[in-house]
C-alpha positions, 0 to 999 in steps of 0.5 A: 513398492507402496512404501517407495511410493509413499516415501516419494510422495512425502518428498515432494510434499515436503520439498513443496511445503519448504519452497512455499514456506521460504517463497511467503517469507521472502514476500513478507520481508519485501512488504514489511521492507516497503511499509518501514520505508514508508512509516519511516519517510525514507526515500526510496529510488526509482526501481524500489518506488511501487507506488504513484508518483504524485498520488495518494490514496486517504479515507476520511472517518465516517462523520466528516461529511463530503462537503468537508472532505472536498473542502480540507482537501482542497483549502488545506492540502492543496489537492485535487480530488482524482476520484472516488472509490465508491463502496470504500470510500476512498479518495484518490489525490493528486498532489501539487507539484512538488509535493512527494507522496510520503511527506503527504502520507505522513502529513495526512496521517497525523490529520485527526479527520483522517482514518488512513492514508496511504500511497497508490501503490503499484501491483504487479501480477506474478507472470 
């Protein structure tokens, strides 16, 4: 009787172990899927855009001051400045009209002063 308990436990525990495994690589490919998108430029349609349309999330390194973050954003990319995520140190934009996020997010990475951009993108909690 202990062994067919045993048996049946290493069962389920392998059955579980697969259903996770294959779970974690589905949501892996779906990320790395999203992040070449991104990376690449390409467009996305509406049901796979997870992100904010007309926003962008950007730290800038530690030695560009406030006072010059404000003014690159404002003079040069034509931003507005939505808030910022205190403790980080992030800045959410708002794009002009017309911009689209990952032209902005490329435009902004290839900025020396910029430490990483990126979309506001959207999370969903598993229900």
């Amino acid at each position: 009787m202990k062994g067919k308990w045993l048996w049946g436990g290493g069962i389920i525990f392998l059955f579980l172990l697969v259903s996770c495994g294959k779970a974690k690589e589905k949501s892996s490919a779906v990320k790395k899927t999203e992040l070449a998108m991104v990376e690449e430029g390409k467009e996305m349609s509406q049901e796979e855009q997870r992100f904010v349309e007309g926003e962008v999330l950007v730290k800038f390194k530690p030695e560009i001051s406030a006072e010059e973050i404000v003014k690159i954003v404002k003079e040069e990319y034509q931003c507005e400045i939505m808030d910022v995520i205190e403790g980080l140190g992030v800045y959410r934009l708002k794009l002009p009209k017309g911009k689209k996020v990952l032209e902005m997010v490329e435009t902004l990475r290839k900025d020396e002063r910029v430490k990483y951009a990126e979309p506001n993108i959207i999370y969903r909690l598993q229900e």
